[in-house]
C-alpha positions as CSV (number, residue, x, y, z in Angstrom):
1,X,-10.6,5.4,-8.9
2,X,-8.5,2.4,-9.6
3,X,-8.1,2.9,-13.1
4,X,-7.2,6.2,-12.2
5,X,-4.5,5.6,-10.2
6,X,-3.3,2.8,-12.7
7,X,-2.8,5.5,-15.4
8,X,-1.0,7.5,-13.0
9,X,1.2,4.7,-12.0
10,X,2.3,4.2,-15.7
11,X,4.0,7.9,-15.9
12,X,5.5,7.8,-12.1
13,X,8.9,7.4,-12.0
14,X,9.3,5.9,-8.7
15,X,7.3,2.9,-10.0
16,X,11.0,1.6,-11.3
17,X,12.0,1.8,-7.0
18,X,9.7,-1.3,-6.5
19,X,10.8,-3.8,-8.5
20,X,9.0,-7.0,-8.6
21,X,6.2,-7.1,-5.9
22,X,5.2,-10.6,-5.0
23,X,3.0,-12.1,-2.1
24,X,4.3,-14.1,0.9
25,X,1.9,-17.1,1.2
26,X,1.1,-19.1,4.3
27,X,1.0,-22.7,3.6
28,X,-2.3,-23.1,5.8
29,X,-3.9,-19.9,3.9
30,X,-2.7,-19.8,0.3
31,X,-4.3,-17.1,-1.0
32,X,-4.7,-15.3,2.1
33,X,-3.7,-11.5,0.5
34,X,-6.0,-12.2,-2.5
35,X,-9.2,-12.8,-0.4
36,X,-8.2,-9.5,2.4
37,X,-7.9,-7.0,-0.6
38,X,-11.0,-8.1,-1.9
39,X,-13.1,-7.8,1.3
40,X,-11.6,-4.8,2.2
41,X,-11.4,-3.3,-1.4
42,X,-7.9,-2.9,-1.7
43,X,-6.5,-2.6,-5.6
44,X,-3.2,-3.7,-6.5
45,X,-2.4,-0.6,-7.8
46,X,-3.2,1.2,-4.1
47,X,-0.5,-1.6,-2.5
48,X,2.4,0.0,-4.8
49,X,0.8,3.4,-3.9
50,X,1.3,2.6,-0.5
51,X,5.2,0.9,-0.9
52,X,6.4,3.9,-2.8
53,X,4.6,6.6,-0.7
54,X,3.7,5.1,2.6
55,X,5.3,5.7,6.4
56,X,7.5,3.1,6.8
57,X,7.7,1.4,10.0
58,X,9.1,-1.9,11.6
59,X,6.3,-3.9,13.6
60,X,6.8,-7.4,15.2
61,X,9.6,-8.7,12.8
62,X,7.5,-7.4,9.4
63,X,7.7,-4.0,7.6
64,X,4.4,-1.5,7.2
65,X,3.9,1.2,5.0
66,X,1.1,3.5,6.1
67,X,-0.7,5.9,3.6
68,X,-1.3,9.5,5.2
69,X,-1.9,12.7,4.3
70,X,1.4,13.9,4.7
71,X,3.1,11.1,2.7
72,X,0.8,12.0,-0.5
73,X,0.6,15.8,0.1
74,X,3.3,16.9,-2.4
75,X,3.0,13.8,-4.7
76,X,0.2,12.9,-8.1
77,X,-2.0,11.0,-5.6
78,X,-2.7,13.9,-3.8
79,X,-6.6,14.2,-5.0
80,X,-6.7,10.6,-3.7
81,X,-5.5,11.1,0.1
82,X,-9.2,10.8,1.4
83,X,-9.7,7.1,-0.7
84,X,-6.1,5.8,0.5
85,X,-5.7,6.8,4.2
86,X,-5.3,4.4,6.6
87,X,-3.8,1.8,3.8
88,X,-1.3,-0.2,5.7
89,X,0.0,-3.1,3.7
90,X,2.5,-5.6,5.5
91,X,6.1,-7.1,4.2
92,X,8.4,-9.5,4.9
93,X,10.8,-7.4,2.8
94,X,10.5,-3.7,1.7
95,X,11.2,-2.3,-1.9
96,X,12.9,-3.5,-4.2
97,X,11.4,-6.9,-4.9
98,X,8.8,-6.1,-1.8
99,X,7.7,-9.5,-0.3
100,X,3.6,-8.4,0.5
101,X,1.8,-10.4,3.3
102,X,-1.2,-9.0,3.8
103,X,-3.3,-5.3,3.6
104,X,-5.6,-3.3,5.8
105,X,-7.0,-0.1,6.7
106,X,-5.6,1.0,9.8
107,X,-8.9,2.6,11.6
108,X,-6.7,5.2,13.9
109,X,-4.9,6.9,11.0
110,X,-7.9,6.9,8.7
111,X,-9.9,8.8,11.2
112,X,-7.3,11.0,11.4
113,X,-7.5,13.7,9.1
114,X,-4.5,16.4,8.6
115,X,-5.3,19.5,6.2
């Protein structure tokens, strides 16, 4: 799925929006994003899915961007709404040059499914 996604990435257009993505890191934790998206196996290329695609909200001073099935519905990642719902990544700053502090899947919209 991940390569998929990467060669759908190349042709998007909206992939110029995000400019340079890079990761906030806590002096205490390093390489605290690193580690989360591999236990939770999150790709890089489902983090800019999320950024160009996702809900965006502000929560507690940081900016989210939620995947769900309405956000991909009319877009190329549409076959892939069941894999990335629920993807929430966290930002100090949004799009361009998105600052990225950590990723999850949020269990309350990924259980939530809208046909």
């Amino acid at each position: 799925m991940t390569q998929e996604l990467r060669l759908i990435l190349e042709g998007d257009l909206n992939l110029t929006k995000l400019g340079c993505i890079s990761t906030v890191h806590n002096p205490k934790d390093l390489n605290h994003l690193e580690r989360r998206q591999q236990q939770r196996g999150i790709s890089n290329p489902m983090i800019k899915v999320a950024l160009m695609y996702g809900d965006r909200q502000f929560s507690h001073g940081a900016l989210t961007f939620t995947i769900t099935d309405r956000k991909l519905k009319h877009t190329p990642y549409r076959r892939f709404v069941d894999a990335l719902r629920g993807l929430r990544v966290v930002c100090l700053d949004g799009p361009p040059n998105a600052k990225v502090m950590t990723a999850y899947w949020h269990q309350k919209t990924k259980r939530r499914v809208h046909r």
